[in-house]
Every structure is written in C-alpha cells, then in structure tokens.
MOPAC internal coordinates of N, CA, C and O (Angstrom, degrees):
PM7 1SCF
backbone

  N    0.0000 0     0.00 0     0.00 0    0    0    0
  C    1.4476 1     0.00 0     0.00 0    1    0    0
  C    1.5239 1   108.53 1     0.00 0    2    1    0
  O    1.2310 1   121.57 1   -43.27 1    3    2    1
  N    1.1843 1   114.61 1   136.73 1    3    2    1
  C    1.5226 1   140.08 1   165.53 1    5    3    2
  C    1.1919 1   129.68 1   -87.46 1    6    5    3
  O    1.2310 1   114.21 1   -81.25 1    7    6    5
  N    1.5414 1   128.57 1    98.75 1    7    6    5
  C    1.3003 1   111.14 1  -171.49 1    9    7    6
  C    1.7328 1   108.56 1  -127.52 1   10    9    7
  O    1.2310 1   113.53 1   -83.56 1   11   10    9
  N    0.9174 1   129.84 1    96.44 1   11   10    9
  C    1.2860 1   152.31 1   153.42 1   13   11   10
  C    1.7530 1   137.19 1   -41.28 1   14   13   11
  O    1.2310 1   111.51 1   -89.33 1   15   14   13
  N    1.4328 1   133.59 1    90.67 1   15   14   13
  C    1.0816 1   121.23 1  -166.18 1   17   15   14
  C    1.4145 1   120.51 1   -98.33 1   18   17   15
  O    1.2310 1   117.58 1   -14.46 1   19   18   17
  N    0.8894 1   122.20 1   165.54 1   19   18   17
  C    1.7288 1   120.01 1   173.28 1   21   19   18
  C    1.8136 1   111.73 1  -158.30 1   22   21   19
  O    1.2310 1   127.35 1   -16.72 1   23   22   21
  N    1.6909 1   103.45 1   163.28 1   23   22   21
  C    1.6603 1    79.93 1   169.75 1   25   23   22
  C    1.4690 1   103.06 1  -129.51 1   26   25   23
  O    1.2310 1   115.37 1   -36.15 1   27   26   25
  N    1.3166 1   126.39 1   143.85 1   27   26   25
  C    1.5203 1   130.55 1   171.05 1   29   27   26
  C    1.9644 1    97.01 1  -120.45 1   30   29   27
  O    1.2310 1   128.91 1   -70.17 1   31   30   29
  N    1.5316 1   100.44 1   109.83 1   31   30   29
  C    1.4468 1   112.27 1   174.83 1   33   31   30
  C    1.3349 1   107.20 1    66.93 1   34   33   31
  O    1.2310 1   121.53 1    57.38 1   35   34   33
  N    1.3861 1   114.69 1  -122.62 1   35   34   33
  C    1.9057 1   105.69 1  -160.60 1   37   35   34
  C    1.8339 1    83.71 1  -113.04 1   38   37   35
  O    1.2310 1   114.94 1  -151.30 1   39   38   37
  N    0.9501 1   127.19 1    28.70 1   39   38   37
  C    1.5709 1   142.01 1  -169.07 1   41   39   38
  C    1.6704 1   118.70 1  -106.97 1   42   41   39
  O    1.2310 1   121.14 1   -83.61 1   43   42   41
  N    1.1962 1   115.42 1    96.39 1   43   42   41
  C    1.7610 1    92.93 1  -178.35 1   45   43   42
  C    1.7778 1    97.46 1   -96.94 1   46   45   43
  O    1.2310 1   116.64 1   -15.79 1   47   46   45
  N    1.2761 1   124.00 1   164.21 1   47   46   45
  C    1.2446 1   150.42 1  -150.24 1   49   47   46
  C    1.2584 1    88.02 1  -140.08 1   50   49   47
  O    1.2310 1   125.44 1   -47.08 1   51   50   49
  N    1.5895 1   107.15 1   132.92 1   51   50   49
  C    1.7264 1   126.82 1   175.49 1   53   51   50
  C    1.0231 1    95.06 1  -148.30 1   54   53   51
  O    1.2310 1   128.66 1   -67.67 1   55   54   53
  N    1.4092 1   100.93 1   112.33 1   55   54   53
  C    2.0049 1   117.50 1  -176.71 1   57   55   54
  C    1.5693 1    80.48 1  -106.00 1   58   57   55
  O    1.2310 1   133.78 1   -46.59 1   59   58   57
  N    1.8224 1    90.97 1   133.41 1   59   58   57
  C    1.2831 1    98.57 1   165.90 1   61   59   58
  C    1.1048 1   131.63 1  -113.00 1   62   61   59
  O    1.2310 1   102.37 1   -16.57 1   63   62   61
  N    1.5035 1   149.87 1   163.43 1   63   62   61
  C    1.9339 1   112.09 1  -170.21 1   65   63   62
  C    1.3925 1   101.88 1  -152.96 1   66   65   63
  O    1.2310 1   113.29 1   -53.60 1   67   66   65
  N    1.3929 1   130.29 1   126.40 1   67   66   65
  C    1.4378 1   107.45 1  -178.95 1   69   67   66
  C    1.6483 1   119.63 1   116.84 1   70   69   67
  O    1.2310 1   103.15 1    81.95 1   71   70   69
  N    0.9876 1   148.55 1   -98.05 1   71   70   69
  C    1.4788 1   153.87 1  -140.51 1   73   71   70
  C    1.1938 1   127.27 1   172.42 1   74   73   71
  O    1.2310 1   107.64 1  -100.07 1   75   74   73
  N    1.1288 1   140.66 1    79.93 1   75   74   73
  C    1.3730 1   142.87 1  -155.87 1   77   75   74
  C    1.3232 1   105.10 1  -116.81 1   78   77   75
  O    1.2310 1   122.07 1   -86.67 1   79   78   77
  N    1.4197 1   113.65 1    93.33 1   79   78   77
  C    1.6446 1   123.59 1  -171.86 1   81   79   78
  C    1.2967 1   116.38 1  -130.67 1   82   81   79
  O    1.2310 1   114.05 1    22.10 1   83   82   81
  N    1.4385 1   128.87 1  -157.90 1   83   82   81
  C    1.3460 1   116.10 1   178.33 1   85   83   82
  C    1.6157 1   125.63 1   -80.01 1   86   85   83
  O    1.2310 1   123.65 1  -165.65 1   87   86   85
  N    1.4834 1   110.60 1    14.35 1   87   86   85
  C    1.4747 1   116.73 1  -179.04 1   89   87   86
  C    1.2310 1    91.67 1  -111.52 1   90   89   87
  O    1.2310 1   103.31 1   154.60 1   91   90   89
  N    1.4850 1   148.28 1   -25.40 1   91   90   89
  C    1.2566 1   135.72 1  -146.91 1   93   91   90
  C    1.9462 1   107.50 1  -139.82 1   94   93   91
  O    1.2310 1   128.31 1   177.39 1   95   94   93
  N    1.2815 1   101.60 1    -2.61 1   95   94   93
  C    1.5543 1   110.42 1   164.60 1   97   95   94
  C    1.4975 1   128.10 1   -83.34 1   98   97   95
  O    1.2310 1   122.78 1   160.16 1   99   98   97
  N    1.5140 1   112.27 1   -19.84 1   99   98   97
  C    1.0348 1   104.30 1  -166.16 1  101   99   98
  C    1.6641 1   110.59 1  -100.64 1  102  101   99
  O    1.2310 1   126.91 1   170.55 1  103  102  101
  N    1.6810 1   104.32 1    -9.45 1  103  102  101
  C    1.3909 1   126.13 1   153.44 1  105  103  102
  C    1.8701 1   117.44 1   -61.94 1  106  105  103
  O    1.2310 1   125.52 1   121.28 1  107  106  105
  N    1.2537 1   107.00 1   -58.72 1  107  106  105
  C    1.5592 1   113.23 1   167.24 1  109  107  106
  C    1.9237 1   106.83 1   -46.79 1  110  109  107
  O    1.2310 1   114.65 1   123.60 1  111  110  109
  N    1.1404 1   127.75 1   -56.40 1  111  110  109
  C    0.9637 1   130.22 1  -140.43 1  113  111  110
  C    2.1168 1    83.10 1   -82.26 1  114  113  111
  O    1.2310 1   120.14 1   138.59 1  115  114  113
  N    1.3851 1   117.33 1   -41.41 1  115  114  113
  C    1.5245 1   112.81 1  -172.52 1  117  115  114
  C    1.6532 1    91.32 1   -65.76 1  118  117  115
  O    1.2310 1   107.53 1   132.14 1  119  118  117
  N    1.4642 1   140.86 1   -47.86 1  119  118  117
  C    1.2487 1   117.89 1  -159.19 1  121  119  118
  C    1.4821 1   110.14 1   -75.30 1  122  121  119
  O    1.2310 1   122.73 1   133.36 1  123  122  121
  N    0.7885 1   112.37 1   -46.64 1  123  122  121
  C    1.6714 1   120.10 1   163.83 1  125  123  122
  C    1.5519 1   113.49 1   -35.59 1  126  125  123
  O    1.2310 1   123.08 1   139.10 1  127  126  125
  N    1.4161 1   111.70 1   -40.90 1  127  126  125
  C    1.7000 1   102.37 1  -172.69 1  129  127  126
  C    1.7641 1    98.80 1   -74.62 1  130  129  127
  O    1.2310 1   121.08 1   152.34 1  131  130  129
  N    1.3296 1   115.54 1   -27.66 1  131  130  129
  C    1.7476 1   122.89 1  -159.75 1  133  131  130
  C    1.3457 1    82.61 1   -64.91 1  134  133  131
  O    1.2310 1   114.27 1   125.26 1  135  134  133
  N    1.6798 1   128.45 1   -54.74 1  135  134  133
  C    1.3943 1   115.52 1  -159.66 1  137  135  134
  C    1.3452 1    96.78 1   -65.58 1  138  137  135
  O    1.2310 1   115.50 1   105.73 1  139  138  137
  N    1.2854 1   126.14 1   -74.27 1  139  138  137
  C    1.5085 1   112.17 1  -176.22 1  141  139  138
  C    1.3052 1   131.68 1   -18.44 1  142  141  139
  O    1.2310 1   117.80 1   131.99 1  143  142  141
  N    1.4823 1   121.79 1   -48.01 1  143  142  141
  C    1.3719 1   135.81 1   170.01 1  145  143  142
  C    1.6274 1   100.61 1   -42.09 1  146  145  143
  O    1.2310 1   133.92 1   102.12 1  147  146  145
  N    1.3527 1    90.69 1   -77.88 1  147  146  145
  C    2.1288 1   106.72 1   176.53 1  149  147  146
  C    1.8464 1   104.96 1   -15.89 1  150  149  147
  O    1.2310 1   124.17 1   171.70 1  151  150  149
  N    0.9106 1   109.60 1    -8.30 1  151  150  149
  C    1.6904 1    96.66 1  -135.20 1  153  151  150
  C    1.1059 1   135.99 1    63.64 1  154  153  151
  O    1.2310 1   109.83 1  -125.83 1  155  154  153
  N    1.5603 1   136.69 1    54.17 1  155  154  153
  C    1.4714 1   144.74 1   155.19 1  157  155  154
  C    1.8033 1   104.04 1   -94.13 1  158  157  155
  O    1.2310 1   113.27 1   -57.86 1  159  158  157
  N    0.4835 1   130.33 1   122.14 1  159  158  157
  C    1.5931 1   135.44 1  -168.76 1  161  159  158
  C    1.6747 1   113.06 1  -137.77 1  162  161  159
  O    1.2310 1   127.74 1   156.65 1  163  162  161
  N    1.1878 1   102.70 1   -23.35 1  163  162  161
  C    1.5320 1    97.76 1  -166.99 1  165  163  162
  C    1.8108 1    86.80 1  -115.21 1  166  165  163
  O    1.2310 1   121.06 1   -72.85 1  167  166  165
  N    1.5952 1   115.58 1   107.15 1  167  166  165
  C    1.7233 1   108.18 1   166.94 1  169  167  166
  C    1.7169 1   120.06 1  -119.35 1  170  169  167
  O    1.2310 1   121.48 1   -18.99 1  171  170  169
  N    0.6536 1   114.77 1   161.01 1  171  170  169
  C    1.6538 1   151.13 1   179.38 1  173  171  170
  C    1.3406 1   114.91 1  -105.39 1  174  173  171
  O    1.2310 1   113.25 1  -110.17 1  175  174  173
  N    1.5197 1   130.36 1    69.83 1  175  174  173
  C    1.1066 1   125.17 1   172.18 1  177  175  174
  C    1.5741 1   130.87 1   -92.12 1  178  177  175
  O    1.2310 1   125.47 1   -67.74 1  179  178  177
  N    1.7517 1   107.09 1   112.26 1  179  178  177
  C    1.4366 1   113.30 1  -150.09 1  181  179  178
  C    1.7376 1    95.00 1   -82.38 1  182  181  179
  O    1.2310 1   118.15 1   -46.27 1  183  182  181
  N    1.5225 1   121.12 1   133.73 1  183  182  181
  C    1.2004 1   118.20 1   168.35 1  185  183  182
  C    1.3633 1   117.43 1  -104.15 1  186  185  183
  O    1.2310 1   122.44 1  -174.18 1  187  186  185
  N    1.5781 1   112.93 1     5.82 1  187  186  185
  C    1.5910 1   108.60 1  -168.27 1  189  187  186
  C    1.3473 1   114.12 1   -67.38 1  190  189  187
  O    1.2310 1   113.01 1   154.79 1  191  190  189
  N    1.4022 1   130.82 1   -25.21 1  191  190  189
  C    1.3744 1   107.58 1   167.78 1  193  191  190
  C    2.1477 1   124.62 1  -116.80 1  194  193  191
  O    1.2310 1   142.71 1  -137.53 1  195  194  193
  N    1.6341 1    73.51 1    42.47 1  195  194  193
  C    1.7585 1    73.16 1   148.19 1  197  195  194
  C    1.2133 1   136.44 1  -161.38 1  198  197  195
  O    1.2310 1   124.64 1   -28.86 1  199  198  197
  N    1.4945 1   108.70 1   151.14 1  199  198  197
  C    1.3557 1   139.02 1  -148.09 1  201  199  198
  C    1.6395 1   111.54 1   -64.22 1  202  201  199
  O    1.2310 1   122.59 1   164.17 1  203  202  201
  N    1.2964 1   112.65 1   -15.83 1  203  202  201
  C    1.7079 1   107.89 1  -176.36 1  205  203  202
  C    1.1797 1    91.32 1   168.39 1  206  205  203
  O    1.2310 1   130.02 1   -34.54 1  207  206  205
  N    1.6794 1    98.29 1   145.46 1  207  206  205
  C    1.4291 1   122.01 1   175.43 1  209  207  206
  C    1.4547 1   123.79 1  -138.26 1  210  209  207
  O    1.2310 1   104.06 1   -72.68 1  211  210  209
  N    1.0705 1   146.99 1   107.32 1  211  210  209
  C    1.4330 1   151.18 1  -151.86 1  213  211  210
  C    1.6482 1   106.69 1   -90.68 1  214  213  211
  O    1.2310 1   117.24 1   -19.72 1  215  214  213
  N    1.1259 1   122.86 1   160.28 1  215  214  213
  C    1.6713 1   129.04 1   171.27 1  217  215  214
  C    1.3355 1   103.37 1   -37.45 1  218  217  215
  O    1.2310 1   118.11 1   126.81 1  219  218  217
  N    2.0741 1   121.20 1   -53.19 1  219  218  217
  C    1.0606 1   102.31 1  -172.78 1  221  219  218
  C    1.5494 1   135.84 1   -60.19 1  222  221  219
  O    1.2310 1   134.85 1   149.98 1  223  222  221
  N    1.6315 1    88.87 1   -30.02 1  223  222  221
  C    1.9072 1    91.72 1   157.06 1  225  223  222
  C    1.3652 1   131.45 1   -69.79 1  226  225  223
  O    1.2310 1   122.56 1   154.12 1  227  226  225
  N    1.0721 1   112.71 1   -25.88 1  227  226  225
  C    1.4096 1   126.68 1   179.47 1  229  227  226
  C    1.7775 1    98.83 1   -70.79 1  230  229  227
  O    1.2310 1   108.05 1   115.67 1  231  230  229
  N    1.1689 1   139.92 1   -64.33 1  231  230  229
  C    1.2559 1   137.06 1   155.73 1  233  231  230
  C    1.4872 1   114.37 1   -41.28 1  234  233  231
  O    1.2310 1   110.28 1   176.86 1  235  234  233
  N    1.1925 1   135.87 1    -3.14 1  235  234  233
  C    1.6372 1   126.79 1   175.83 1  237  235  234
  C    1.3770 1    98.80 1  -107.20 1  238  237  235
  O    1.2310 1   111.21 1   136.12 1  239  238  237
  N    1.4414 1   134.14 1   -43.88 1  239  238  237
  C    1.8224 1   131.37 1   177.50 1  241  239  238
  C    1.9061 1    83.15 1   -72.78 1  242  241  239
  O    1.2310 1   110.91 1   143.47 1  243  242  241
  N    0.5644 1   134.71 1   -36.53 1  243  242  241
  C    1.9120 1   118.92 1  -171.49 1  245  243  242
  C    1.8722 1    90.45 1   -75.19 1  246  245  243
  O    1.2310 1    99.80 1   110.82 1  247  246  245
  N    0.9967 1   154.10 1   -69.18 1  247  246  245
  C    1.7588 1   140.09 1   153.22 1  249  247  246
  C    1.1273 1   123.33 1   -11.87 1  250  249  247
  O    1.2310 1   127.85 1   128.30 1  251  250  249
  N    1.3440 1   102.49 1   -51.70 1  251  250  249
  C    1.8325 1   106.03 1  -166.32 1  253  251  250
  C    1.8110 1    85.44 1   -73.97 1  254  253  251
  O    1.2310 1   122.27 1   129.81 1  255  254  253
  N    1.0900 1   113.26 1   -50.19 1  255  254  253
  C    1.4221 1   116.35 1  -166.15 1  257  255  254
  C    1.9240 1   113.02 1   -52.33 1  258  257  255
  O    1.2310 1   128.71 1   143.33 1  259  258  257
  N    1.2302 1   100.82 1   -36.67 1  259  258  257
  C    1.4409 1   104.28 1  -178.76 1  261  259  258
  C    1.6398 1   104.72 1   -85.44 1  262  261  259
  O    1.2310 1   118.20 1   154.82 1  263  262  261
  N    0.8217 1   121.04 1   -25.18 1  263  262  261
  C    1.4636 1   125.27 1  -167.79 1  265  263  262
  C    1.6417 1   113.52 1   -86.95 1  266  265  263
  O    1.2310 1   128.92 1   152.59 1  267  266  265
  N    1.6210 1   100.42 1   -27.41 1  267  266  265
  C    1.2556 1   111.79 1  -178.44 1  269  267  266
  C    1.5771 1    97.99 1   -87.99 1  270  269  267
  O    1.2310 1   108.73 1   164.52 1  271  270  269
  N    1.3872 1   138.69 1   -15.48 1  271  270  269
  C    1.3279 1   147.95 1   161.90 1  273  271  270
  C    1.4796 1   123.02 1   -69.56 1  274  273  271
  O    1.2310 1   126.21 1   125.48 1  275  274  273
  N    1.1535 1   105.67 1   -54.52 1  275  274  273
  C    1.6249 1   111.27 1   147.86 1  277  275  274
  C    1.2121 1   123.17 1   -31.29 1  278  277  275
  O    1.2310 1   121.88 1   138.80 1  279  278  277
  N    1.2906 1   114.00 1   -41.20 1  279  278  277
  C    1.6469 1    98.75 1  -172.92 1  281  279  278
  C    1.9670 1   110.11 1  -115.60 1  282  281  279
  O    1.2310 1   131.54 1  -154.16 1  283  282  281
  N    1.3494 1    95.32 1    25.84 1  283  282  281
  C    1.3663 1   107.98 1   165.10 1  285  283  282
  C    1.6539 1   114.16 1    92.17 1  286  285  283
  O    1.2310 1   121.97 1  -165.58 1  287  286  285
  N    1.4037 1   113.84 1    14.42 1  287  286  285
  C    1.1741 1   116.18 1   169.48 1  289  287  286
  C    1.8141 1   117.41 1  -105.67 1  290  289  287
  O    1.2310 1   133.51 1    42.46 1  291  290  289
  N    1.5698 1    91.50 1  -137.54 1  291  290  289
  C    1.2814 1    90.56 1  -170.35 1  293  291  290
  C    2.0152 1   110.49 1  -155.71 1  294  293  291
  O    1.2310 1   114.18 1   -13.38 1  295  294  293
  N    1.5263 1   128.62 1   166.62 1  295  294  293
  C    0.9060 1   112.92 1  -179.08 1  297  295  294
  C    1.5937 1    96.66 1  -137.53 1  298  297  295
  O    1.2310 1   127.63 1   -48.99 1  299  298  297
  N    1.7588 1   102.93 1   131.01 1  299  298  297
  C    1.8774 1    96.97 1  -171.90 1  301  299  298
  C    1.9641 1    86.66 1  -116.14 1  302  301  299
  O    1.2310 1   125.65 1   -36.81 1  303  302  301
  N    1.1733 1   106.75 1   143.19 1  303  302  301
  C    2.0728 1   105.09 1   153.01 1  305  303  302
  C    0.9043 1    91.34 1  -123.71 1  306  305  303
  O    1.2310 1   134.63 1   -19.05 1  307  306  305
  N    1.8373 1    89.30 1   160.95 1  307  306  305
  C    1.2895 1   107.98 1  -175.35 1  309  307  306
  C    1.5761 1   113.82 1  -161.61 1  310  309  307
  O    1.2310 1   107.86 1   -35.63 1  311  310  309
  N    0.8959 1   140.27 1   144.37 1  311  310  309
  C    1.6306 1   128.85 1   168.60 1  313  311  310
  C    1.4983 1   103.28 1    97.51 1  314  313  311
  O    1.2310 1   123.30 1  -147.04 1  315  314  313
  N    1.6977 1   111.28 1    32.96 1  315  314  313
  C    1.7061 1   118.36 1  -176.47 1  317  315  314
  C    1.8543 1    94.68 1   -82.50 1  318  317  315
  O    1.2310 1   126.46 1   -36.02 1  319  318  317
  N    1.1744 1   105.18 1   143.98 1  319  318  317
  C    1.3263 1   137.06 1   160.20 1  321  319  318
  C    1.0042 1   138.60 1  -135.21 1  322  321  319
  O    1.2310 1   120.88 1   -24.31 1  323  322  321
  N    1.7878 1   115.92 1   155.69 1  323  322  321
  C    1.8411 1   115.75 1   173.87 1  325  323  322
  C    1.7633 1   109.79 1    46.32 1  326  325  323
  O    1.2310 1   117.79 1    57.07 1  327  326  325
  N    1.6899 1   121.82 1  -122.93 1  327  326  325
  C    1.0590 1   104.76 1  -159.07 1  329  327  326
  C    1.3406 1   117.11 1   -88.07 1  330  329  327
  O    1.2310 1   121.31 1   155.38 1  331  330  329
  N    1.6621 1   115.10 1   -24.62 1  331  330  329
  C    1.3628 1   125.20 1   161.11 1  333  331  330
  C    1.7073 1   116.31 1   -48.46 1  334  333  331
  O    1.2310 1   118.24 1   132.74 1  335  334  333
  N    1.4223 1   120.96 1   -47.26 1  335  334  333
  C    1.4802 1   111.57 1   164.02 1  337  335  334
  C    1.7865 1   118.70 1   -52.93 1  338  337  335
  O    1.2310 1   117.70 1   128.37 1  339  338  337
  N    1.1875 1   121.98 1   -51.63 1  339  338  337
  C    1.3124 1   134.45 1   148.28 1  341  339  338
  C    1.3037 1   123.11 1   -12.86 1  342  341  339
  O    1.2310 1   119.08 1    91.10 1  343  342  341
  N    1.2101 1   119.36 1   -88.90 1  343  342  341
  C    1.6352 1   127.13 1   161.70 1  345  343  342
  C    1.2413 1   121.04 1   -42.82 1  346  345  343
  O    1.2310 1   108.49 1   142.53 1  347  346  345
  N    1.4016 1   139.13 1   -37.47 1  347  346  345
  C    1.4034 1   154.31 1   100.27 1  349  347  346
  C    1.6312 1    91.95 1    33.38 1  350  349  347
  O    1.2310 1   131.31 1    71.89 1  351  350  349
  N    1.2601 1    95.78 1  -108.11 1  351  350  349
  C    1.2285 1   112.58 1  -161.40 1  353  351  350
  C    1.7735 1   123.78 1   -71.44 1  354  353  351
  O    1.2310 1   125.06 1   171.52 1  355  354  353
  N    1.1827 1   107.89 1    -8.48 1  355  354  353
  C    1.4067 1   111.77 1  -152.37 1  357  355  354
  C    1.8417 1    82.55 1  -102.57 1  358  357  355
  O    1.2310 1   117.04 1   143.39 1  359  358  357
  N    1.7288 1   123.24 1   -36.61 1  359  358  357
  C    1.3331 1   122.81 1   171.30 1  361  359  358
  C    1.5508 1   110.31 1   -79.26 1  362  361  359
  O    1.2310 1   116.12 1  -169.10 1  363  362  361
  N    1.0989 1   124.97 1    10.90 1  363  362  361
  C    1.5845 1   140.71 1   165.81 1  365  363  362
  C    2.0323 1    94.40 1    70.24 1  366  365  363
  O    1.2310 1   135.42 1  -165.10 1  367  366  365
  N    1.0598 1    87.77 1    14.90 1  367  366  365
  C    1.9162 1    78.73 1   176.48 1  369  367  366
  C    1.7232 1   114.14 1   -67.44 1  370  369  367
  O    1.2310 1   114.51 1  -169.71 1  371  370  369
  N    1.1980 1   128.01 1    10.29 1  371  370  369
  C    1.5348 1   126.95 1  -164.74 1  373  371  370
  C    1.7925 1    74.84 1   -85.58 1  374  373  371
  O    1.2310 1   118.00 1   143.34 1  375  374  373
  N    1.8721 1   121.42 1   -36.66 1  375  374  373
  C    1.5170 1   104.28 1  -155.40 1  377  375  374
  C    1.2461 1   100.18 1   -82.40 1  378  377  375
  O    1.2310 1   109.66 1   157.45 1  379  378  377
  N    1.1318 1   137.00 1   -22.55 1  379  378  377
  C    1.1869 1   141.80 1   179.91 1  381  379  378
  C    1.8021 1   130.66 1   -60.53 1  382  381  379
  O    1.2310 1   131.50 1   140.83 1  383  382  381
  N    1.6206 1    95.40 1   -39.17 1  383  382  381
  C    1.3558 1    92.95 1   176.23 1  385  383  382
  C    1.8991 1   111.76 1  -152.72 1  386  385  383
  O    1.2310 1   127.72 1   -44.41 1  387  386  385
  N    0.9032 1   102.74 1   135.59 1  387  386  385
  C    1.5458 1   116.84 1  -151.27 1  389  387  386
  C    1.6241 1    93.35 1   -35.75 1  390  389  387
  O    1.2310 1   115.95 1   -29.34 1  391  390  389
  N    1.2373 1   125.29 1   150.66 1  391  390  389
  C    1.8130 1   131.69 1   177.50 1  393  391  390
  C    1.8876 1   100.74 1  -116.34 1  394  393  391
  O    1.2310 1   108.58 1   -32.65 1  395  394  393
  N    0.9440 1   138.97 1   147.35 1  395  394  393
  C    1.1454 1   132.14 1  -177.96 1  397  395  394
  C    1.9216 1    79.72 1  -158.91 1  398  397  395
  O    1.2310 1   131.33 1   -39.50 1  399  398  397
  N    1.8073 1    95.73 1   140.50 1  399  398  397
  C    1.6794 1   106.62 1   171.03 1  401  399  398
  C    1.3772 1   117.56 1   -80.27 1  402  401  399
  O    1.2310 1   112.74 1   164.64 1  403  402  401
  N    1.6971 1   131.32 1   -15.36 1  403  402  401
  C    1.4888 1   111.05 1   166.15 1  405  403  402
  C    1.8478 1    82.75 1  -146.39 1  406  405  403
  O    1.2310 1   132.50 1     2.95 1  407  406  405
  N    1.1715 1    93.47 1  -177.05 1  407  406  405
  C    1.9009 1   117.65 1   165.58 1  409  407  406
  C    1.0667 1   120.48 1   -33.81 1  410  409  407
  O    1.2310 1   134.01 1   130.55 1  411  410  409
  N    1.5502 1    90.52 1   -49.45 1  411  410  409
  C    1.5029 1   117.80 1  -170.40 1  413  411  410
  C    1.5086 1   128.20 1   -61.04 1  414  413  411
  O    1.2310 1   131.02 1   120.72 1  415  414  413
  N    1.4479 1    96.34 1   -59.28 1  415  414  413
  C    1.4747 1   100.98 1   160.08 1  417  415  414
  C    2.0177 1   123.66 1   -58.75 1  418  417  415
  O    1.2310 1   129.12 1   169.11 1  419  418  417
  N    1.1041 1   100.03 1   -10.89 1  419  418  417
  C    1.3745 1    76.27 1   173.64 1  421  419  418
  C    1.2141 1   111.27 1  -135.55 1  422  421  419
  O    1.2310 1   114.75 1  -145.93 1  423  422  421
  N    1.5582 1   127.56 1    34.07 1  423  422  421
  C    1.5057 1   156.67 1   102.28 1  425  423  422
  C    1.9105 1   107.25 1    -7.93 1  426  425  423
  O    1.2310 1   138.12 1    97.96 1  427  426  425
  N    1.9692 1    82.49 1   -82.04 1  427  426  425
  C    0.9646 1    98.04 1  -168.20 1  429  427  426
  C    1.7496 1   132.44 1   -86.14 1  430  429  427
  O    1.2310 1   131.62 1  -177.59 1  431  430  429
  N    1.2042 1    95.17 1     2.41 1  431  430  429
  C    1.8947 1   103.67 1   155.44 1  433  431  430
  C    1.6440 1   112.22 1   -45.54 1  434  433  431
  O    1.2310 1   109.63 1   154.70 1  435  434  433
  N    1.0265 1   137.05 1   -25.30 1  435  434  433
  C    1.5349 1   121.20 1  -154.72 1  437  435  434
  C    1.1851 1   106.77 1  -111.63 1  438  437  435
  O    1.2310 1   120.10 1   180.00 1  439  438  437

C-alpha cells in the first residue's frame, strides 16, 4: 500500500493506492495519527486508487476518524470503488462516515 499526503486549504488529502489489509493498516492508521498530532485534523481520504480493503482497514479510517474528531476536526472519503465501494456499504460504514465521489465534492460543500 501507497499512501501519499498533500494539503489543499486547512484539508490534508490521503491518497491511498493498493491494499489496505491487516499487514498494511496498522501502518496507515500510525501515519495518520502523526498528522493528527501535527495538527491536521480535518482529512480527505482518497480511495480511488485502491484495489481492496479488509475490516482491518476499515477499523484504521474508523480511528483516524475518531481521533481526527477528538481534536475538533473531521473525516470525509471519497473516490470508493468496485470492491472497496462494496465493503463500504455492505459493513454499513457509508452511515458512519461522510462518502463524497471525488475531493472535490467535499472541498466544495462549504
């Protein structure tokens, strides 16, 4: 797994790419807490380029998500596809944490 950060406005962006399972979530889930620490609080986690995500990932964006709430922000995904949209929805996580179809759209909510 590939995970890539960037910032657009008070927003950091975590493109994710690849496989996010129980060898490679619990790595996602430590870099994610460092930004939070930093003060990044408000994220954008891009799923458009990856291929599968297991509970254990699904339990590391549900962390980052609370943790990034904790400290007064917020957690948006967006850009889910194929089986990751799937798992998505079928573990009912779409109700859990806001779904947006690109960056963009949830850029441009405010």
């Amino acid at each position: 797994m590939d995970v890539n950060f960037s910032k657009q406005g008070d927003w950091t962006i975590i493109a994710v790419e690849g496989r996010m399972d129980t060898v490679s979530a619990p790595e996602f889930e430590k870099m994610v807490q460092e930004r939070i620490l930093q003060g990044s609080n408000r994220l954008i986690v891009d799923f458009s380029k990856l291929d599968y995500i297991s509970s254990a990932g699904l339990r590391s964006i549900l962390v980052a998500g609370k943790n990034s709430k904790a400290k007064g922000g917020e957690l948006a995904c967006c850009g889910l596809q194929g089986v990751v949209k799937k798992v998505f929805d079928v573990s009912g996580f779409h109700k859990l944490l806001p779904i947006f179809d690109s960056k963009e759209d949830v850029l441009n909510r405010e």
